[in-house]
N, C-alpha and C positions, 0 to 999 in steps of 0.2 A: 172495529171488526169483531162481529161475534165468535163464538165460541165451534161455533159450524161451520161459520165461511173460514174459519183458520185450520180446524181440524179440513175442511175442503183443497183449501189452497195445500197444506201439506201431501195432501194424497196426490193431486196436479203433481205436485215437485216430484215426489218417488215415482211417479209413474214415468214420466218425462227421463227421471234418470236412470231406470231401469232400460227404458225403448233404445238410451241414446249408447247401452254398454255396447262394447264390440261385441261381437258373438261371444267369443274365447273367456272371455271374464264373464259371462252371463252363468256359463257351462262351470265356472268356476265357482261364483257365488252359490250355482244350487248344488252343489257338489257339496261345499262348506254348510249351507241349510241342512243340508242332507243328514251330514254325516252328526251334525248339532242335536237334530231331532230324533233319530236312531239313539243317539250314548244316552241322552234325556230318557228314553221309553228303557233301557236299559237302568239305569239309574233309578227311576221312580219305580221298576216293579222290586226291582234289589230293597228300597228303601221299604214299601210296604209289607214282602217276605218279613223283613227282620223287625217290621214296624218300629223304627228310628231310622234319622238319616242314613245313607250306607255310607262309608270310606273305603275304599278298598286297603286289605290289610298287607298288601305288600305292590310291588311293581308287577313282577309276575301275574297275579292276580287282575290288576289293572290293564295290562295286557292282553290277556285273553278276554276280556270282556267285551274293550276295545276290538278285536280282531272282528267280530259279530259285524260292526254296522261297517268295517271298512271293508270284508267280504262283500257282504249286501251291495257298498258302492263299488265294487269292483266288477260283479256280475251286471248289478244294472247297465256301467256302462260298454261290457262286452255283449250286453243285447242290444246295444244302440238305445237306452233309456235316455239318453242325454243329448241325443240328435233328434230327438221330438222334441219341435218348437211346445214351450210351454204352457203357452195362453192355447193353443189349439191343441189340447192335448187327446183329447177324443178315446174313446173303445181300444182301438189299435194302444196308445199310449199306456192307459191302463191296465193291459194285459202286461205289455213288458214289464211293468211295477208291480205283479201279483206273483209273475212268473221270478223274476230275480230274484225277490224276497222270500220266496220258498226256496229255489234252488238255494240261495246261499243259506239259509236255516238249516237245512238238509245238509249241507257241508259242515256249517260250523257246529252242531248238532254233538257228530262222532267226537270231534276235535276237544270238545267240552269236556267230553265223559273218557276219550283216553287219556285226556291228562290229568284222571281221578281228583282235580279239584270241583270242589262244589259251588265253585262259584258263582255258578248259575244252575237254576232247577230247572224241572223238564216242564214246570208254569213259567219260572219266566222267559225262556225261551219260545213256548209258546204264545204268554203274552206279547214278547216282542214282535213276535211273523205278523202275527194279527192285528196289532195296534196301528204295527211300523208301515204298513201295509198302506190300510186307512189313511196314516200321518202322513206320507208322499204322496197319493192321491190329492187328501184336502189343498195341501200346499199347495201344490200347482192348481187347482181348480181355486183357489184362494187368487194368485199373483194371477190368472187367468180372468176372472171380476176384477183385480185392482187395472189390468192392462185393457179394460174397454172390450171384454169379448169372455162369452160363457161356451159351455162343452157341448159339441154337436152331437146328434144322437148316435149309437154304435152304430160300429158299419154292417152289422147284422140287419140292422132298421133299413138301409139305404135301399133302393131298387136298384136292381141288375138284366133287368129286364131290355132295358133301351137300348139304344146306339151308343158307343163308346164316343165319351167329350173328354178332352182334356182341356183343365181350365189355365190361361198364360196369367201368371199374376197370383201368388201364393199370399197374398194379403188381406183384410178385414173384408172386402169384398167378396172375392171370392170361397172364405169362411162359410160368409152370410146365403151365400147361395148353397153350400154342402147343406146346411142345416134346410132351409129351406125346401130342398128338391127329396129330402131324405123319405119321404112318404108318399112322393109324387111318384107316376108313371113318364119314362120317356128318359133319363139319362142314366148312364152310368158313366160316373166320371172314375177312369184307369189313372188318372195322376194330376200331377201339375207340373208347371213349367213357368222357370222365372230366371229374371237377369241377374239378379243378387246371389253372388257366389257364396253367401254365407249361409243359405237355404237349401244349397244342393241337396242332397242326399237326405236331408234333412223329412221329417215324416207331420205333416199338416193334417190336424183333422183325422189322422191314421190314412194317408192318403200320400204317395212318395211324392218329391219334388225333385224336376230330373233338370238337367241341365241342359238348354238351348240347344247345342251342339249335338245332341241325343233324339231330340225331338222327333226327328225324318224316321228313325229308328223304333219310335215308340209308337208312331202310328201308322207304323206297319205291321208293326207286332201287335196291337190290338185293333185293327181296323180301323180308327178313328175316322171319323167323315167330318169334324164337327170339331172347333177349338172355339171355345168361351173366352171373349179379352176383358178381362179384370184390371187393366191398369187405367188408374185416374184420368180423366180428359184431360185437365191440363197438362199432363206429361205427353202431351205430341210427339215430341222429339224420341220419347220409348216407343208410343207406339209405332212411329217409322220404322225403328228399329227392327220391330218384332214383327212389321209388314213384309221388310225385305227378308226375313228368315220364312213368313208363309206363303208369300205372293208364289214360290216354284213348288210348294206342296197342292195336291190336290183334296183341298179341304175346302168348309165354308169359316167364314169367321164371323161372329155374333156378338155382342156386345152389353156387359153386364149394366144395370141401371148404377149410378152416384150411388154412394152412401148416403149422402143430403139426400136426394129423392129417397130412399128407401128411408131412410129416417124420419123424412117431414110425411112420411103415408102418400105422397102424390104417385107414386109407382111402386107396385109389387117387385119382390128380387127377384121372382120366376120372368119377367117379363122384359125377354131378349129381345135384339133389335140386331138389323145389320149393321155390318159396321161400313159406314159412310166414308166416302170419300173427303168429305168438312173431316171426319175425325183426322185424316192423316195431312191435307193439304191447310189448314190453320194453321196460324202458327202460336206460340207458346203465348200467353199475353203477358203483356207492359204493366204494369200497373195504373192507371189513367191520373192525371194531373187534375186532383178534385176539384184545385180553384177553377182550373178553364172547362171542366165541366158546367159546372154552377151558373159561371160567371154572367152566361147571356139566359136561363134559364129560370134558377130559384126567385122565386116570387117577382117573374114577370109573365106577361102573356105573349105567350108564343105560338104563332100559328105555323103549321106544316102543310104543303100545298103538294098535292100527290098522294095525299096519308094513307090511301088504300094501297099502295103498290109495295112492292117488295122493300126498296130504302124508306119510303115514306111511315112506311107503318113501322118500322123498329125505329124511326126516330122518335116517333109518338110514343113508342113502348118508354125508350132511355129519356124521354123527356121529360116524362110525365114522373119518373123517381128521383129526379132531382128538385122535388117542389115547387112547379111554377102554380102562379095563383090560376092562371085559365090558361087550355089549350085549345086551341081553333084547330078541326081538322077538314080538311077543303079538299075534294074530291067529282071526278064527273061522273062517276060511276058509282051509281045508289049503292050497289048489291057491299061493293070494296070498303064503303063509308060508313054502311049499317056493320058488315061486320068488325071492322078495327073498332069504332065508336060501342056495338057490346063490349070485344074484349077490354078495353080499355073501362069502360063503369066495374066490370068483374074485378080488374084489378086494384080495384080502388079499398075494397073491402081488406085487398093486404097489407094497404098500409097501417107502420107503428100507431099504435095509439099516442094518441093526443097531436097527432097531425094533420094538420086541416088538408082535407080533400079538395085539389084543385075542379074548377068550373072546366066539365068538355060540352065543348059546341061543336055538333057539324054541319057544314055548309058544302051544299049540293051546288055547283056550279063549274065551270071551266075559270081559268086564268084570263082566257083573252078577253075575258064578261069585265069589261074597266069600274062600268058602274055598281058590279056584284064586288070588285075589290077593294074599290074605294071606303064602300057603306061597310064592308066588312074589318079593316086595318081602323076606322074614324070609330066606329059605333065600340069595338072593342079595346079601344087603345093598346093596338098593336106594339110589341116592343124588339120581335125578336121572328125574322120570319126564315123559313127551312125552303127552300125554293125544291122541290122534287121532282112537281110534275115535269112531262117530260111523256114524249111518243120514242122511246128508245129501240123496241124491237125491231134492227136492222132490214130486215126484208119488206116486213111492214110496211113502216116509211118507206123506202126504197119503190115500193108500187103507191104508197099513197105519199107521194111528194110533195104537194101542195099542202095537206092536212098535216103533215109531220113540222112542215115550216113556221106554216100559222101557229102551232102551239108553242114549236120550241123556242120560234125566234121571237114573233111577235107577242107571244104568252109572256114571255120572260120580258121583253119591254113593258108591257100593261105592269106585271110585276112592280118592276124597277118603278117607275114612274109612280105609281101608287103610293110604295112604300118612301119615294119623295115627298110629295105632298103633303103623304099622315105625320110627316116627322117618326118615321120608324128608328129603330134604333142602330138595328145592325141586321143586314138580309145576306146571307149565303146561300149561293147556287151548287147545286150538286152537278158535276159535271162529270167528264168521262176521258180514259184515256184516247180514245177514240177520234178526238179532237184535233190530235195532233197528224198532222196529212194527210186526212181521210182521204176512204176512198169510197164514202159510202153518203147518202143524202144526210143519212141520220148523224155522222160525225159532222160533217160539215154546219149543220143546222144546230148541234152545240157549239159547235166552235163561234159560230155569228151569237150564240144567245153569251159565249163568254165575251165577246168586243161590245155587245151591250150594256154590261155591267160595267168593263170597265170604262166606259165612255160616259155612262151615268156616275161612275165614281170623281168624274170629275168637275161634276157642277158643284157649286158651293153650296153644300149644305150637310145637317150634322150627322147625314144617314150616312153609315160605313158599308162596303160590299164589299164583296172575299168573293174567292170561287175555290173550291174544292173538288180535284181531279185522281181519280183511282181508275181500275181495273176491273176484272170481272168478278161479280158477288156470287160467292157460291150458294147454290139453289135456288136463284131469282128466278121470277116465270122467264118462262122461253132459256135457259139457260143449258150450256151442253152437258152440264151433268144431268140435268133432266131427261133430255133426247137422249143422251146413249142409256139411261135408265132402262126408257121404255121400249128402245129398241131392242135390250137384253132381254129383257121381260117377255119382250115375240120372239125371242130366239134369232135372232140376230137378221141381218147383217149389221154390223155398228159401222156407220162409216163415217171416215175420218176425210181432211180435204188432201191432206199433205202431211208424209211422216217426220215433216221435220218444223211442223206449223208450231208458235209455240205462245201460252199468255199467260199473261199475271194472273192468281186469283187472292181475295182476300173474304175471309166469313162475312158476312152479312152485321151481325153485332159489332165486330172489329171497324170494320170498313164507317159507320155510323157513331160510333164512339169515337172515332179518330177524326171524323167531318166535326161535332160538336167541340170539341177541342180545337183544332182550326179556324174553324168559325172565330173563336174566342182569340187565338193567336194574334188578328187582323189588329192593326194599328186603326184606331178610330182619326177620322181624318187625312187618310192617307188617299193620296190623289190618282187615279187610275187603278185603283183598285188590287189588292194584292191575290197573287195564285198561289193556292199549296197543292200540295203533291201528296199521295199517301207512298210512306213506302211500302212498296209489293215485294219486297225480300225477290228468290229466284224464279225464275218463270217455268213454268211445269209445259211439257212436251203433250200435248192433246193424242196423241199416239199413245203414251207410256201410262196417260189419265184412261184410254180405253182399256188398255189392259188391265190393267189394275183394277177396274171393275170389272170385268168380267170375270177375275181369278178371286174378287171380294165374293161373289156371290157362287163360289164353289163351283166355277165351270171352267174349261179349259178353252186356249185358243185353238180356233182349227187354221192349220196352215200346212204347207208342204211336209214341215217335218212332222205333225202330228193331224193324219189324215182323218184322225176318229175323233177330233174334239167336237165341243160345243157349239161356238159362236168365234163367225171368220168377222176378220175385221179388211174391210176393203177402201180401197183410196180412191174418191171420185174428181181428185184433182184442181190444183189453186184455183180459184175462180178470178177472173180477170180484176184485178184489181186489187185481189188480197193480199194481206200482209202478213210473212211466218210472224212476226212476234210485233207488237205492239209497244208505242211511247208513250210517255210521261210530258217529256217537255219538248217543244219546240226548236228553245235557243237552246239547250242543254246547261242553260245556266240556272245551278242549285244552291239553296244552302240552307243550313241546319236552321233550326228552329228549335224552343226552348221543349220539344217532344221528338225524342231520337227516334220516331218514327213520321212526322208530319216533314218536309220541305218545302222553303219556300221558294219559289220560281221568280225568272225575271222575263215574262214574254210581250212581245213586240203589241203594239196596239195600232188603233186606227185613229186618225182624228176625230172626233162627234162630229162635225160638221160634215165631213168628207163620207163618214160610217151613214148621216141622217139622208144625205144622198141617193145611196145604196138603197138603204132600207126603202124608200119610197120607189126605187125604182123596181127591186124586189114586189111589194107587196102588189106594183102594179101590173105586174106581168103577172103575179098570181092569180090575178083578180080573171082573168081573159084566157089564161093556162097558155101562158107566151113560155112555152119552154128554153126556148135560145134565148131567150134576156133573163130564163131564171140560173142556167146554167153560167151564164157570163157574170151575172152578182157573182155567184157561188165561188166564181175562177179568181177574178177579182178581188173579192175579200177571204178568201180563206186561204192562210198560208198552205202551197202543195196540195189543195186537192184540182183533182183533173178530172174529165169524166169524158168518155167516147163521143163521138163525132153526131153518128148516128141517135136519133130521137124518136121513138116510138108511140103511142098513146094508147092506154090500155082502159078498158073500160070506163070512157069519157074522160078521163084525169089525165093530164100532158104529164109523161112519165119518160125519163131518160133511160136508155139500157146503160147508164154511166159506169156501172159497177153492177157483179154478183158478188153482193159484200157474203163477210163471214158472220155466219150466225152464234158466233161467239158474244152474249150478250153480257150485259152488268143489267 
């Protein structure tokens, strides 16, 4: 270790062990600094007057000299000099340490000279205000560089011009925004506000920090229309918090960029955002099990089929940084394929040096194209395939019932079968909770593409298949945080089906990260193939998910008790067939897996021979749009789903009125 990285690593260690003091002993240490550097400035002008070192010639003497800088820290800390956080010591801070130190010179001053000793002249007295002055300044602007953060400009410099913000979150973040806004037109921030009791009262930046419980009170008294959320994304579980303390204020909430962004230059710190419903409804992250990331990934070729679609493309995203030698991305839709296939070559430029950049390929075709999947798994020697594609938009399907089939069911056998013959290695289906008793064309037609898989899991041979079943991805296309967005956006009405309708959601990166793990969980060689489960932690009320948007974006609800709001939210009613909350499993039989958020399922199969029956009788009744033998497969093979009597046919497609499913998508 050099002479730099040691002197480095030491300054790491003091910093670390200054961050980690309690408050009370921080107050204490600069207190002892204080009063260190104070007797020193006294000492050194004594020694220069007499030009040799000074001793003082008696106790008495030593005393009074003394009384100087313990005055000084006594006024300082009756102006609150010691309740300004010290790294953010700013204008405000500075004044109380120009002011103390005169006021107590001014005091101890008389004190000197009635007690006709000369043990101090009316130079060093004055060198001490002056020096001492500077010397508690530097300091803290000193320990304020050792602690990762420098002195934002006076509050004189600030604008006071704007709308009154308060910003939640009194830490490096929202620092970096005082400084930043300080020249700017458009805010003036009256305070902050944070959960940390040791900040209370305390003065950031020359800027108060008030306590939570104050909050309602403080912007009243300033007007505030507008709160800044400064607390770190991954502390979800804060930001809830600090939700249910704003969701009953009539405010907007906005949201500061990362540090890491603001750091790495990819976003400006002026450059607010709302804050999102993904911030509050994620949940805190796991840490991910690196081997079972890898394990089907790093330096093999892995093809993802769907790659343009919402799970498709962030599998391609998490796939592609785990090092596989080539990714195939397979998609029907040019526009979805060109764009993931840019972002993805963009990202490639980010990777570490000296790491070889995997080969991407994309291929323009459907799933149910046999001869486009065969030539594609043989020519690239397929290792690891992500099954995505998939017609999932509920309604969709639902009027195109035929089209939704061919893809899901038979797309996913062309799949399967494929990835037999290439000798694939290991193929996972992304599935849906949806699956489980539908009442909709679209569940059902996952549920027959999951009895495919495991009905191919059980020919002999060395390809392994898994299926992997979750909930709703928040922000997928078609997704209901999208539509009540944009119904907000037109001023309402936001409507909901039923106030007591209720679903899983899980982030889109989450939900993808925990499929690639799963994937890997599967026992290779396991006969029928195994089912995991994401778990979806509590299910969120689609009533209480309306609300809460519409109080995110600073509007109020209009209803009986409040006739002048915003945006009314109105109930148009279960749709036949709907379900308030959505499963997971079938048989309800679970169990742990070595990722305390993946489970593995035990559900009921078909026989292949009994299933290849089906399917043939199925695709034949597609073929002719024979709806009563495509509804009877349907009834037949899919555990609990049912669908009305009545058969309608809508713009030439044989289309059941089976269900008004819920457009609650993944």
């Amino acid at each position: 270790m050099t002479g730099t990285e040691a002197r480095r690593k030491s300054l790491l260690g003091l910093r670390s062990w200054l961050l980690d003091l309690p408050r009370r002993k921080k107050r204490a240490f600069l207190v002892v600094l204080d009063f260190i550097a104070l007797s020193g400035i006294l000492w050194f002008g004594k020694s220069v007057g007499s030009r040799s070192l000074y001793i003082p010639p008696d106790s008495h003497t030593a005393l009074l000299l003394l009384s100087g800088p313990v005055m000084t820290i006594t006024t300082l800390a009756c102006f609150g000099g010691y309740r300004v956080v010290t790294r953010y010591l700013g204008s405000h801070g500075q004044s109380r340490i120009m002011l103390s130190v005169a006021l107590s010179v001014l005091g101890w001053w008389p004190l000197v000279l009635l007690s006709g000793d000369v043990a101090a002249s009316h130079n060093v007295i004055l060198l001490y205000g002056l020096v001492g002055t500077g010397v508690l300044i530097l300091s803290r602007q000193m320990i304020g560089k050792l602690l990762g953060d420098g002195i934002v400009p006076p509050k004189s410099e600030r604008n006071k011009k704007g709308p009154a913000v308060i910003i939640y979150g009194a830490g490096q973040a929202g620092v970096e925004f005082v400084r930043a806004v300080a020249k700017l037109p458009g805010y003036a921030i009256v305070g902050f506000c944070d959960l940390s009791p040791t900040l209370w009262g305390q003065y950031v930046s020359g800027i108060k920090v008030y306590r939570p419980d104050r909050l309602a009170g403080v912007i009243k008294q300033f007007g505030v229309k507008q709160v800044l959320l400064a607390i770190p994304a991954n502390a979800r579980n804060e930001r809830r918090m600090v939700m249910k303390e704003l969701e009953q204020l009539s405010v907007e909430v906005k949201v500061l960029p990362s540090l890491e962004d603001i750091a790495s230059g990819r976003i400006d710190v002026t450059a607010l955002r709302p804050l999102d419903v993904e911030d509050l409804l994620s949940r805190n992250g796991i840490p991910p099990i690196v081997d079972l990331l890898a394990r089907n990934t790093r330096n093999k070729c892995v093809l993802v089929t769907g790659a343009g679609g919402s799970v498709g493309s962030e599998l391609a995203r998490q796939v592609i940084r785990q090092g596989p030698c080539r990714l195939i991305l397979l998609d029907v839709s040019e526009a979805a394929l060109y764009n993931i296939d840019i972002e993805l070559q963009d990202a490639l430029t980010a990777l570490p040096d000296g790491t070889p950049p995997p080969e991407i390929i994309s291929v323009l075709g459907s799933v149910v194209d046999r001869s486009l999947m065969l030539d594609t798994l043989r020519r690239h020697a397929v290792d690891t395939i992500y099954h995505a594609a998939a017609c999932k938009h509920v309604p969709i399907v639902e009027d195109n019932a035929v089209v939704g089939l061919e893809n899901n069911v038979f797309g996913t056998d062309v799949v399967a079968a494929a990835a037999l013959e290439s000798n694939v290695e290991r193929v996972v289906l992304i599935s849906t909770d949806k699956v489980v008793r539908p009442t909709s064309v679209m569940g059902a037609s996952k549920r027959l593409s999951e009895l495919v898989f495991q009905a191919r899991a059980t020919e002999d041979a060395a390809t392994t298949f898994t299926i992997v079943r979750f909930g709703n991805v928040l922000d997928s296309s078609g997704s209901v945080v999208e539509r009540f967005r944009g119904q907000i956006k037109r001023g309402g009405p936001v409507t909901v089906t039923h106030p007591e309708v209720m679903r899983h959601f899980v982030s889109i990166a989450e939900a993808v990260e925990l499929i690639i793990q799963a994937g890997a969980i599967a026992k290779a060689g396991t006969k029928g193939g195994e089912i995991f489960a994401i778990d979806m932690g509590e299910p969120v009320k689609i009533d209480g998910l309306a609300r809460l948007m519409v109080r995110l974006s600073g509007l109020e609800i209009k209803d009986r008790a409040h006739p002048d709001g915003d945006i009314e939210i109105t109930y148009t009613g279960l749709r036949p067939g709907e379900k308030l909350c959505e499963e997971l499993s079938i048989s309800a039989s679970m169990a742990s897996t070595d990722h305390p958020r993946i489970l593995r399922l035990d559900e009921p199969a078909i026989d292949p021979v009994d299933l290849e029956r089906e399917l043939d009788l199925l695709r034949a009744a597609m073929r002719i749009r024979d709806v009563a033998t495509i509804q009877a497969v349907l009834m037949r093979t899919v555990e609990g789903y049912r669908a009305d009597s009545d058969v309608r046919a809508t713009k030439g497609i044989s289309v059941a009125s089976w269900v008004s499913p819920s457009r609650m998508l993944h």
